[in-house]
N, C-alpha and C positions, 0 to 999 in steps of 0.2 A: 621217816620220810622227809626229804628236803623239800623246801617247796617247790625247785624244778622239777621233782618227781612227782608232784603232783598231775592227775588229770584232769584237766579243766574241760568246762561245759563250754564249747564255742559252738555259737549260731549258724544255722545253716547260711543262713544271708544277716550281713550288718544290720544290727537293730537303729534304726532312722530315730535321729534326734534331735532336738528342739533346744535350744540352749539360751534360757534367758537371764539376763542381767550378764551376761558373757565375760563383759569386761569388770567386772568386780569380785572380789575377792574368790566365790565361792566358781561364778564361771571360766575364770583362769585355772583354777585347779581340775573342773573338770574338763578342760579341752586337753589338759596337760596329760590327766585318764585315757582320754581315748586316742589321743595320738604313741601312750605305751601300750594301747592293746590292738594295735591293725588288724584288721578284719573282723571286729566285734562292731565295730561303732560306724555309721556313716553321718555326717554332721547333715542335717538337712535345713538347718535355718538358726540364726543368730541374729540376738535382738537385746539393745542396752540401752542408756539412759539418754547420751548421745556428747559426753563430757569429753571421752576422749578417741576421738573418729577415728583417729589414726592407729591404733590400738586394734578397735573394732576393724578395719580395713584388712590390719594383719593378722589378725585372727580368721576373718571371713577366705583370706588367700589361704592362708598353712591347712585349715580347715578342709575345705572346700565345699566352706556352705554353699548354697543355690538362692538363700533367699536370704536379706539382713535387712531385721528395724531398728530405727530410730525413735525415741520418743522425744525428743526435740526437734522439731524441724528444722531451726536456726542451724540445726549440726549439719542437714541434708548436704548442703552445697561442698566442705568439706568433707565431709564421710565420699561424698562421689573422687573427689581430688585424690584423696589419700587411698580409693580401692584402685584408679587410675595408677597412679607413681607405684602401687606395691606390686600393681600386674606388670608395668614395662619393667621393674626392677628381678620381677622373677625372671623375665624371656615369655611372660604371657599378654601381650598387647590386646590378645580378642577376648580376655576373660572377662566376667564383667555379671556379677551377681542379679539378682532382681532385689529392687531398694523398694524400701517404705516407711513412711515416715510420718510423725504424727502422733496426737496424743494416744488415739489407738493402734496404733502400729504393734505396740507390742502384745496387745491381745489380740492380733486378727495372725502373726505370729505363732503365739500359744494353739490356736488349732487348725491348723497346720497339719496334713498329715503326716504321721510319725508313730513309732512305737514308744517312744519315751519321750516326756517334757518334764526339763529340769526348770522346776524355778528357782533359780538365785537371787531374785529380783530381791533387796530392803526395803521392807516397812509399809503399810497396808496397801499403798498405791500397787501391791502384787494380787490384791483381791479381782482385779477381774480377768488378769490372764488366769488367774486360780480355777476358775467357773467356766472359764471357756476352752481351760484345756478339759477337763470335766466333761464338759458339754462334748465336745469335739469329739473326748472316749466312749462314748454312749453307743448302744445301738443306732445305726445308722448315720453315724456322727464319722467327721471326714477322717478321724481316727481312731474309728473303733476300735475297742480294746484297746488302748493304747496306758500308759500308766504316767500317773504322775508324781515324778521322783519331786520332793516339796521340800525348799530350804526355808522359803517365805512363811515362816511361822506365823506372823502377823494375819496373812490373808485369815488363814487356818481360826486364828482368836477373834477376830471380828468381826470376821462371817460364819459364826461357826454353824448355825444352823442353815446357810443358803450352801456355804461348802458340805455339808451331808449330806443334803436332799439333792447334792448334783454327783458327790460321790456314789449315791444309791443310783442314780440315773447308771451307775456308767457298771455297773457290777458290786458296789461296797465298800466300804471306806478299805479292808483287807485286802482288796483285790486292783482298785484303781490307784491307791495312794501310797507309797514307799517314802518313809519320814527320810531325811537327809542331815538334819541334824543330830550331831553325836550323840547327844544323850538319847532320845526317839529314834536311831538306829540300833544303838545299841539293846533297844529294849525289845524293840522288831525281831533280833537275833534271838535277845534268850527266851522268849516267847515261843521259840519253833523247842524248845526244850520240856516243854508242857501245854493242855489243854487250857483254853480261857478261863472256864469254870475252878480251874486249880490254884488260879491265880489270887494270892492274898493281899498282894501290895507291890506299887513301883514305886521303884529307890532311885531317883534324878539326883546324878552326882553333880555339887557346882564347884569350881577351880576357891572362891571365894576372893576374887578378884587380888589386884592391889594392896586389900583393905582391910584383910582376911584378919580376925584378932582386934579390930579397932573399935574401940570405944564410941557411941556418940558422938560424945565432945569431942575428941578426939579425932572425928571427920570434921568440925566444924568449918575449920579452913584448908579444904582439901581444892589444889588447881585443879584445873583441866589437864595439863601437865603428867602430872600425879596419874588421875584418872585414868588417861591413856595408856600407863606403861606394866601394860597385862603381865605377870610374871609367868605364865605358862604359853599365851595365846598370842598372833599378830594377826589384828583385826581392821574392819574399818573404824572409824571414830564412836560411831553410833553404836554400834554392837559393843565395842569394848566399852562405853562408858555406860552403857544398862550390865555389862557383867561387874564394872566398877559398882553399880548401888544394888545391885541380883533383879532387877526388873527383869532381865533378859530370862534370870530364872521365875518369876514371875510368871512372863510368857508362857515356860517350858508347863509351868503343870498345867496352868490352861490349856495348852497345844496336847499333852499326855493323854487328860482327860476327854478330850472329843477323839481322840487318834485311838486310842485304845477303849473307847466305853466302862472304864472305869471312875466310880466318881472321888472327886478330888480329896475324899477324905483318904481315901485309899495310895494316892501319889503325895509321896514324901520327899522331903530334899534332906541330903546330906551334904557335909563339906567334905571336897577332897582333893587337898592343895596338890598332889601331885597329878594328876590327871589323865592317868590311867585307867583308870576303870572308869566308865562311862557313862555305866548308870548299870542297874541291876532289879533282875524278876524276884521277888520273894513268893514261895508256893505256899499253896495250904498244908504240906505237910512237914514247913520248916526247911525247908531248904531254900537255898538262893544261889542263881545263877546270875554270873558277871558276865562282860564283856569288856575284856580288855585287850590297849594299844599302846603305842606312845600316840600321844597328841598330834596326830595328822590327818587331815579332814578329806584328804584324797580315802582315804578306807570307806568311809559312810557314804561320798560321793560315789563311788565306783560301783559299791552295793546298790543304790540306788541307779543308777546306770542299766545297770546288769542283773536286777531283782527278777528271779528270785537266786539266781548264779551268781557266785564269787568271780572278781576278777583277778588273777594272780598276779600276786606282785605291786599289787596295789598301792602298799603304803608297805614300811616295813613293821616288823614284828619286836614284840618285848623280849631285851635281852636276858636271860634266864642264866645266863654263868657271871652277873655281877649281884653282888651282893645289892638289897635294896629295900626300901621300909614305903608300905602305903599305910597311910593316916585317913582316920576318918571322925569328924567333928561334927557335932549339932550345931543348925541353925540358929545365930541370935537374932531373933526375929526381933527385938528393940533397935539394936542398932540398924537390921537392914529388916526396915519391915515391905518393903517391895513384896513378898513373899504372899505373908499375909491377907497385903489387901487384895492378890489376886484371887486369893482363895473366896472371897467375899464378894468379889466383882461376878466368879465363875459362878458360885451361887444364884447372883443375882438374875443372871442372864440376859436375855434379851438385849440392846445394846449399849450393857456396861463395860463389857470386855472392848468396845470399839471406844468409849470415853477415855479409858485406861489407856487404849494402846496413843490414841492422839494426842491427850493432854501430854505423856510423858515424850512423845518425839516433839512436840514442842517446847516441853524444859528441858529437853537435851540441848535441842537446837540453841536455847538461851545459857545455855549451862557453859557450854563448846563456846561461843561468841563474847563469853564473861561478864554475860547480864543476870546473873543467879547464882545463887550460892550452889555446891554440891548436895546438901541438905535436900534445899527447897526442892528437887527435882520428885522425890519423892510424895513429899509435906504437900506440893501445890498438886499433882496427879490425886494423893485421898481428898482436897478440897473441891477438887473437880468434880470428882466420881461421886460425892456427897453433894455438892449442889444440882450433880444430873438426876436424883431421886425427884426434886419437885422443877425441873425445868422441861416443858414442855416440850422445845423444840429438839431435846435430847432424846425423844420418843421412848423415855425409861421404860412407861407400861407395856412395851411391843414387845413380846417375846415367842418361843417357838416356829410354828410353822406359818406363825403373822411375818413375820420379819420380813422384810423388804431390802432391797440394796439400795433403791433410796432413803431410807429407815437410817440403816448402816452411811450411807455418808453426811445424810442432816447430822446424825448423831455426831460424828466426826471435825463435823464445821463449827457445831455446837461448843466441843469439845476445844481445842484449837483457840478460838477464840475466846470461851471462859479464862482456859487457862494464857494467853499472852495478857487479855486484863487483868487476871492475877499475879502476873511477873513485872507489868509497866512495861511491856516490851511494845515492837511493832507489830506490821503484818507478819504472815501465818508464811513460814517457810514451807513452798511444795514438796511431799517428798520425792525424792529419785530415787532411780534405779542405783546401788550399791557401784560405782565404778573406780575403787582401788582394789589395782592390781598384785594383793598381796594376800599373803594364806591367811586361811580365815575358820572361823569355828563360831560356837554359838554361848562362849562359857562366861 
């Protein structure tokens, strides 16, 4: 069967969608989804960081959002100009979205009613549209049952227990939450291939960056340059320079282990430079199921779009008449021990997992600016997370169902700030919303 001859599942009426962080990496690709599957998707609201309005303007037109936020305000006055010039350029003078703007613009956004909210949003500043699309899916909430297809890992690791008790609110972390990253979709898939209870271990494939083979010493003097230049993936800065030292995979088994209730002894990382296989289920009775692709994040995007249905044509398919070799290597957790400490953060709980994720978008941030070494980005993230054991204002002792989202962002400020005194650097870069507009993954 070709894939044209496929039968697809199409919805009786367009599934209403929520599109955040739109103009960056991961929401380019999926407007690029729903604009190849017409009559699946109706776009109902579009919300980014507010870096490039003009962008946002022409997506909100091609679209045909109804509602578009901004989370800088400074952007408002342009974002209006530039939906302005792209309506008289179409032959649309009377068109003219509903704006909103502001720090919470993009969580008042997220619940919204709709049947899907994608968050694409980078780096924990996605924790409260995370909770409010949440909220929103609950019984009684402005979109019930609605699902939340989740690229925003972060929200996911730093709030992990406020994100489950809002997941339970809405039906179950299986019911309201559709992972979107490749690795955490890919395991979503082989999941449907066996019972929970069968399940013996997840296999989280990482590209191994750049760097894949290198020695310690051997990163010692690594640029940002370097960093950057992903050999399988084009990302934004931030995401490709955690796939650069695996914090990103770091991330992933945190995000694995609350996404799937399995605990982290059970979620393994493998290397696998060619980056096809995505990650894979191993069962209790010895078998392992994969999922594999070429590296193209419109496929996980689209699944989540269109969960629990495939969307045809999504991305394309592995070619099976060239000859071709997948490798797969262990983790050297000396040279890249990002791995490790997450495993010991996830342990700890309560909000360690939010020290880790801060301190380290802070030596990025110094890292990217060429105030730190490559090294150190790691080295000062275990300094932090060790000095958050006996600092107070890091609310270390706070864990479970204590957890607070004040908790989670004192921890965060805490965090932040330890670590820029630990680099000599300045103030605390805020984070934003993802807005480069290029294909994107999580490796």
């Amino acid at each position: 069967m070709t894939t044209s001859d496929a039968d697809p599942v199409i919805p009786a009426t367009p599934r209403r969608v929520v599109v955040l962080g739109s103009t960056g990496s991961i929401g380019v690709q999926a407007l690029d989804v729903v604009a190849a599957a017409p009559g699946r998707f109706r776009v109902v609201a579009l919300a980014a960081g507010g870096s490039d309005p003009a962008l946002l303007a022409r997506q909100a037109l091609a679209s045909g959002a109804e509602h578009v936020a901004v989370a800088d305000e400074r952007a408002l006055p342009a974002l209006r100009e530039h939906l302005a010039d792209a309506a008289r350029a179409a032959g649309r003078p009377g068109w003219s979205p509903q704006v909103d703007a502001g720090a919470d613009a993009v969580t008042r956004a997220a619940a919204l009613p709709a049947d899907v909210v994608l968050n694409g949003i980078t780096g924990s500043v996605g924790l409260a549209p995370t909770l409010a699309a949440l909220d929103a899916a609950a019984p009684g909430g402005a979109a019930e049952g609605a699902v939340l297809a989740l690229a925003n890992k972060e929200s996911l690791v730093v709030g992990g227990p406020l994100v489950l008790a809002a997941a339970e609110r809405a039906g179950g972390m299986a019911r309201a939450v559709v992972p979107v990253d490749s690795e955490h979709s890919a395991i979503a898939q082989c999941l449907r291939g066996g019972r929970t209870q069968e399940v013996r271990r997840l296999v989280l494939t990482a590209s191994g960056g750049p760097f894949r083979g290198w020695s310690r010493e051997r990163l010692e003097g690594v640029t940002a340059a370097q960093a950057l230049a992903h050999p399988t993936w084009v990302m934004g800065p931030v995401v490709t320079t955690n796939s650069a030292t695996l914090m990103n995979k770091g991330l992933e088994v945190l995000e694995a282990h609350l996404l799937f209730g399995l605990p982290m002894s059970r979620v393994d990382v493998v290397v696998h430079a060619q980056s096809v296989v995505h990650s894979m289920v191993e069962f209790c009775d010895g078998s392992t199921l994969a999922q594999a692709s070429p590296p193209d994040m419109r496929l996980p995007i689209a699944l989540g779009l269109g969960w629990p249905d495939r969307v045809p044509d999504a991305g394309p398919g592995c070619d099976w008449s060239t000859a071709q070799s997948w490798t797969f290597e262990p983790l050297d957790d000396d040279a890249f021990p990002a791995v490790r400490l997450a495993r010991a953060v996830g342990e700890a709980g309560g909000t360690a997992p939010a020290v880790y994720n801060a301190a380290n978008e802070e030596c990025v941030g110094a890292f990217l600016a060429g105030r730190t070494s490559f090294l150190s980005i790691v080295d000062t993230v275990a300094r932090v997370v060790d000095d958050a054991s006996s600092a107070p204002d890091a609310a270390a002792d706070v864990t479970g169902e204590l957890l607070t989202l004040d908790d989670v962002l004192g921890a965060e400020r805490w965090a932040r700030a330890r670590a820029r005194e630990l680099l000599g650097v300045g103030p605390a870069s805020a984070p934003e919303v993802e807005t480069r507009a290029t294909a994107g993954s999580t490796r």
